[in-house]
N, C-alpha and C positions, 0 to 999 in steps of 0.2 A: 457283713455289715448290712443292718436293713435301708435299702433305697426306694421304700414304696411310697405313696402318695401319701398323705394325709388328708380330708377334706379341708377346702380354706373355712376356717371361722372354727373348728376343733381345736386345733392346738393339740396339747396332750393332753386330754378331756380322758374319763374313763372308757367313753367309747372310741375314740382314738387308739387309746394304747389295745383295745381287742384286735386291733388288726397287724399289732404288730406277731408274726409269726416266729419268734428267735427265742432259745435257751435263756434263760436266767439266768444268773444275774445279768443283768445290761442298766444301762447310766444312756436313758436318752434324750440328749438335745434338739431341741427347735429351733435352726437358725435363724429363722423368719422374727422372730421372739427376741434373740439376740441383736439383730436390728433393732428392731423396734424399742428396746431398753435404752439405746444408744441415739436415738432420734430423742427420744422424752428428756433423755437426762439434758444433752446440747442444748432441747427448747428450755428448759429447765432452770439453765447457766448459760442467757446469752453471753459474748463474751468470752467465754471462759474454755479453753481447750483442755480437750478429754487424752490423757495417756491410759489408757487401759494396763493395772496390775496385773499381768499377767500369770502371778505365782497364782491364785487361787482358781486357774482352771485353762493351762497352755496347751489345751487341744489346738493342732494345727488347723482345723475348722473352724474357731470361733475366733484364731488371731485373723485365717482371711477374711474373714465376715465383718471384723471391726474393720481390718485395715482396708475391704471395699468401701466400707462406709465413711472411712475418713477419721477415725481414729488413729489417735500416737497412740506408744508403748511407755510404759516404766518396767525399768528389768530392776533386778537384786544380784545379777552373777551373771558371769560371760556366757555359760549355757545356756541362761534365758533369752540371751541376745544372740546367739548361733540359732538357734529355734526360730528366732525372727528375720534373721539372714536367708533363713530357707524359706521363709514365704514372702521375699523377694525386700523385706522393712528396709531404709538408709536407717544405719546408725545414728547418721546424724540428728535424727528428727527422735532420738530415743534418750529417756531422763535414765539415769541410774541412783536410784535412789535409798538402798542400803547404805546406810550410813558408816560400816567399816568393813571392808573391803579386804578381798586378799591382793597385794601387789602385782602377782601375776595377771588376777583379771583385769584391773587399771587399764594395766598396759597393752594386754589385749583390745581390750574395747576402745582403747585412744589408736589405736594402731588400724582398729575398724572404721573409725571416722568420728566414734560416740565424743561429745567436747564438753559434758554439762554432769558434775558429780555432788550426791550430796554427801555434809561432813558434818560432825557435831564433835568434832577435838581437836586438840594441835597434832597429834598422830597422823590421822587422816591427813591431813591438809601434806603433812611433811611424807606421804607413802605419794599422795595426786603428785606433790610439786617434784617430786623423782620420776617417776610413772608415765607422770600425763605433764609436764612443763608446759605450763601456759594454760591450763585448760581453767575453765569455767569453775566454781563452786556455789553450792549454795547451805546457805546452813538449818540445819532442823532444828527447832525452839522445843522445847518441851513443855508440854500444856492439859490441859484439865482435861483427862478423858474417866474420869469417873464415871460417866454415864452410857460408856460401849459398854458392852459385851464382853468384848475381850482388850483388856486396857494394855498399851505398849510402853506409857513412859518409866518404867521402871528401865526397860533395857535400851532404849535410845533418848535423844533429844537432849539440848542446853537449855539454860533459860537466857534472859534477854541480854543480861550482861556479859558474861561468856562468850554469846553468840555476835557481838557487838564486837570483843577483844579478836577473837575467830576472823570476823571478815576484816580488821584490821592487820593482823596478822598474815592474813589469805594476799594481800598486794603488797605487803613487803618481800612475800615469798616470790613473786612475780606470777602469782594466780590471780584468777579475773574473779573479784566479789560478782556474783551473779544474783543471786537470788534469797529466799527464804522462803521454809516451808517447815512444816507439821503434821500432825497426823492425831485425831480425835479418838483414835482406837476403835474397830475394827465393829461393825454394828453397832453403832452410835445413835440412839435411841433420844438424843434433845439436842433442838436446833443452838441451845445456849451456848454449847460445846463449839460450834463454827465462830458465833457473835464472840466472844473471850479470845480464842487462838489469831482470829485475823484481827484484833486489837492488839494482842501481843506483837504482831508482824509489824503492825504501824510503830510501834514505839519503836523499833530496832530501826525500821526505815528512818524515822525521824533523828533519830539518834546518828545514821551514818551518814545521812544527810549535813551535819557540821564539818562530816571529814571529808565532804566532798565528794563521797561515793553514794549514786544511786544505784538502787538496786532495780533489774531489768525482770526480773520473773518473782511473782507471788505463787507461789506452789500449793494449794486447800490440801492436798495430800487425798489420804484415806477415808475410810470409817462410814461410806453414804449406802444403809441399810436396804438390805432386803426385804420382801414380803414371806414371812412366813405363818404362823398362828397368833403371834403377837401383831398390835397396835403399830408402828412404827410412823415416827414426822415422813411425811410423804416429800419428792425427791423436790415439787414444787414450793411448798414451805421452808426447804434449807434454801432452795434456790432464791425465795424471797428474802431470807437474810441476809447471804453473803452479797448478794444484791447492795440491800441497805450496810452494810459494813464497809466494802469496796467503794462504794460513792465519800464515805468520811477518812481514808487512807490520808495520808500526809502528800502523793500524787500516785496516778494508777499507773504499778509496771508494765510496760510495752508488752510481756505477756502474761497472764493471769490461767495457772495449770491449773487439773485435778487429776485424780488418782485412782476414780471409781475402779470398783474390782469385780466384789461379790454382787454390788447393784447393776450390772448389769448381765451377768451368767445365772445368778443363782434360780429364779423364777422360770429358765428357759428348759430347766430339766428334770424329769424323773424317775428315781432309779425305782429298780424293781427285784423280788427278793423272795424267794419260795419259803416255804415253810418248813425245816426238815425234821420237827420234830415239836408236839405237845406236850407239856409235863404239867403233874404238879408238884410245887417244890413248898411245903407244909400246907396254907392255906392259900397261898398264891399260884395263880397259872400263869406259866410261862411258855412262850414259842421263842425258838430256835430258828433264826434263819440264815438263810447259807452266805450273809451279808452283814458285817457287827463292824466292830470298832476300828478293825486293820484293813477294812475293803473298802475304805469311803467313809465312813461315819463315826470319824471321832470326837469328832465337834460335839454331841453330846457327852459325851465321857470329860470334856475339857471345860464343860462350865457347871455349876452349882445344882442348879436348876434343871440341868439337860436342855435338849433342843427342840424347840418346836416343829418342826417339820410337818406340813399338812400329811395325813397318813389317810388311805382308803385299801377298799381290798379287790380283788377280784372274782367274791362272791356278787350274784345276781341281784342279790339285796343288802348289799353292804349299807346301805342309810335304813332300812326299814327292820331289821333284824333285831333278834334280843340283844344287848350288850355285856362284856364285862370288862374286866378291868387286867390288861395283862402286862406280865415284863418281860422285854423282849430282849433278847440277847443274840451274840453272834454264834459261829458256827465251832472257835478255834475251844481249845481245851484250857482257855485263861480264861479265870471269874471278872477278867475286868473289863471284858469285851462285851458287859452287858450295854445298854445303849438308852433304853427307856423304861420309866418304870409309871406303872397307873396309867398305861394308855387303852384307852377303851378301842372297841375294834367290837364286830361280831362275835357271838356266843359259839358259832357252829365253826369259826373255822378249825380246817385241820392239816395236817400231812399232805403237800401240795398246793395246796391254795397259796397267793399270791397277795405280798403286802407291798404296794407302792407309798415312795417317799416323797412327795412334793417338793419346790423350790430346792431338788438337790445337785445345784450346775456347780458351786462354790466350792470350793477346799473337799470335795470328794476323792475324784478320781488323782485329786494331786498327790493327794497323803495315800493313797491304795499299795499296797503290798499284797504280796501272796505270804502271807504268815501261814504257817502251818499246812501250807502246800493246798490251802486253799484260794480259786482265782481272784482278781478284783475285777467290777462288773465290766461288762463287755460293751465300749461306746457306741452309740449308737446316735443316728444326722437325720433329722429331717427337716424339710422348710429348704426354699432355695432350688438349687438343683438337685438336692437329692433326694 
C-alpha cells in the first residue's frame, strides 16, 4: 500500500499521481478530499444529518474518515453493519435502509443494538414485528426519479396511500411509525426531483397526523450527484431547495436524514489502468486495458450513454498531442467488457502507457471481482495519515 506524501494543494493532480511508485492497476483515494466532501455537503444541508451509504464504496478508510468526521451510516445487510462494528460504529446511530430484508439479518442487527428499519409492505413490517418486536419503522414513498441516472422505483417504494395504510398498520402490529423516506435514484441530475419527493412526504405526514401519529425522522435518502464530465445541480442548489421545502412541511421531524453515498467518495479517487494491447478492429482503434467492466467499471456498461469519467493519460503531453477517437475495452475474453466508445485520448499512445479514470471512488472497487483470473485494482490512501 502506497503511504507517501502527496504535496498539500495537489490532490491527485497528474503530477501527483507520477509519484505514486506502485503496479497497476491501483483505485487511489484521497482522504483529505473525503473530508472535505463531507464538510460541504453538512455546510450544504444545515440541519440535516448525513448517514453515509456505505454500499457504493466500504473501504474501512473512508468509513473511519467519515466516522472521524462525524458522520452516521445507512447499511442494506448485517455485513455492512459488521464492517461498521469493526471500526468501532454503535448500531444504534445506524439507518437500515433496504427495504426487504432477509429475517435473519433483522434480528441480527436488532440483537446489535440497530432500532430504526425501513419498509414499503405489509411483509416487511410482519418479518420486523417478529425479528425486531418494538422496533422503529419508516416507510419509503415512491417518487419521480426520471431524471437520475440510474432510476430505483421500479424495484422499491409505495406511494402515499399504501404508505399511509403501512404506518397504520406498523402500530397495531406494536411497531413504532418512525419515519419516511425516498430515494431520487442514484445521480439525480434536477433539483425538481427533491422539491416533488419531500412534498409527497408532507402529504403522508399530514395525513397521519389525523391518526394522531407524528412522524420523528424525514429521511432525503439517496441520489445527491457527483462531479464527473457532465453539468450536474451543485450539492448547494439541492441544499437550497430542500431548505425551501422543509420550511413548508406540515411540522419539521425531530430529525431530518440523508443518504449521500457516491457525493461524497466518488471525486476523491483515481483509478489507473495500463494499456495491454492496441488494435484495430475494421476502422476503429481500440485499447485494451488490464481494467474493464468486472474490475471497477461497470457503471458504463449499465447506462445508455456510458459514463463520463474524466479520462487523461500518462504521456508528457497528454493535452497537447494529436487526438483520435478510441474504444476502450477490458482485458477478460467477454465482448461486453467493453466500457467506452469515441473517447478521444492521444494519437501516440501504446503498449504500456497508462490511462487514468477520474471521479472513480463510487461503485468501483465495490462491484470488482477477479473474472478471468484477472486482479481488481489494488487500493490505495492518501491524505490524512497516510
Amino acid at each position: 500500500m502506497f503511504t507517501g506524501t502527496i504535496a498539500p494543494g495537489l490532490s491527485l493532480s497528474p503530477d501527483a499521481l507520477r509519484l505514486i511508485d506502485v503496479p497497476t492497476p491501483y483505485l487511489v483515494t484521497d482522504l483529505e478530499t473525503v473530508a472535505a466532501r463531507y464538510e460541504a455537503f453538512t455546510a450544504a444541508m444545515p440541519g440535516v444529518a448525513t448517514f453515509y451509504a456505505m454500499k457504493c464504496n466500504p473501504s474501512p478508510e473512508i468509513l473511519r474518515t467519515l466516522a472521524d468526521s462525524g458522520a452516521g451510516f445507512e447499511v442494506a445487510s448485517i455485513g455492512e453493519l459488521r464492517m461498521l462494528q469493526a471500526q468501532g460504529v454503535d448500531p444504534a446511530g445506524v439507518l437500515y435502509s433496504n427495504p426487504v430484508k432477509p429475517v435473519g439479518h433483522i434480528a441480527a442487527a436488532a440483537a446489535a443494538g440497530l432500532w430504526r428499519f425501513a419498509v414499503d409492505s405489509p411483509g416487511e413490517l410482519a418479518k420486523i414485528s417478529e425479528a425486531a418486536p418494538g422496533a422503529a419503522v419508516y416507510v419509503r414513498l415512491r417518487v419521480d426519479d426520471t431524471t437520475s441516472v440510474f432510476p430505483l422505483s421500479q424495484k422499491f417504494g409505495t406511494d402515499v396511500e399504501d404508505a399511509y395504510d403501512l404506518m397504520l398498520l406498523a402500530d397495531r402490529m406494536g411497531l413504532r411509525p418512525y419515519g419516511v423516506t425516498f430515494h431520487v435514484g442514484s445521480q439525480c441530475e434536477s433539483t425538481s426531483a427533491w422539491r416533488s419527493a419531500i412534498r409527497a412526504a408532507g402529504e403522508l405526514m399530514e395525513r397521519l397526523l389525523a391518526d394522531g401519529i407524528t412522524l420523528e425522522m424525514l429521511d432525503l435518502g439517496g441520489g445527491f450527484p457527483a462531479r464527473y464530465l457532465a453539468t450536474e445541480p451543485s450539492i448547494e442548489q439541492i441544499g437550497a431547495v430542500i431548505a425551501g421545502e422543509i420550511e413548508v412541511l406540515p411540522y419539521r421531524p425531530a430529525l431530518i436524514a440523508a443518504e449521500p453515498g457516491r457525493h461524497l467518495v466518488a471525486e476523491s479517487s483515481v483509478m489507473a489502468a495500463t494499456i495491454i494491447g492496441r488494435e484495430m478492429r475494421g476502422d476503429e482503434h481500440w485499447l485494451f486495458l488490464e481494467v474493464g467492466a468486472y474490475h471497477g467499471l461497470i457503471e458504463p456498461i449499465q447506462t445508455p450513454g456510458g459514463w463520463d469519467y474524466p479520462m487523461w493519460t500518462s504521456l508528457a503531453d497528454h493535452t497537447s498531442a494529436p487526438r483520435l477517437r478510441y474504444t476502450l475495452t477490458g482485458p477478460t475474453c467477454d465482448s461486453s467488457d467493453t466500457i467506452a466508445y469515441g473517447v478521444e485520448l492521444p494519437a501516440t499512445l501504446a503498449v504500456g502507457d497508462v490511462v487514468y479514470f477520474g471521479s472513480a471512488g463510487a461503485y468501483t472497487l465495490a462491484y470488482a471481482s477477479s473474472f478471468n483470473g484477472f486482479p481488481p485494482p489494488t487500493p490505495l490512501f492518501v491524505g490524512g495519515d497516510r
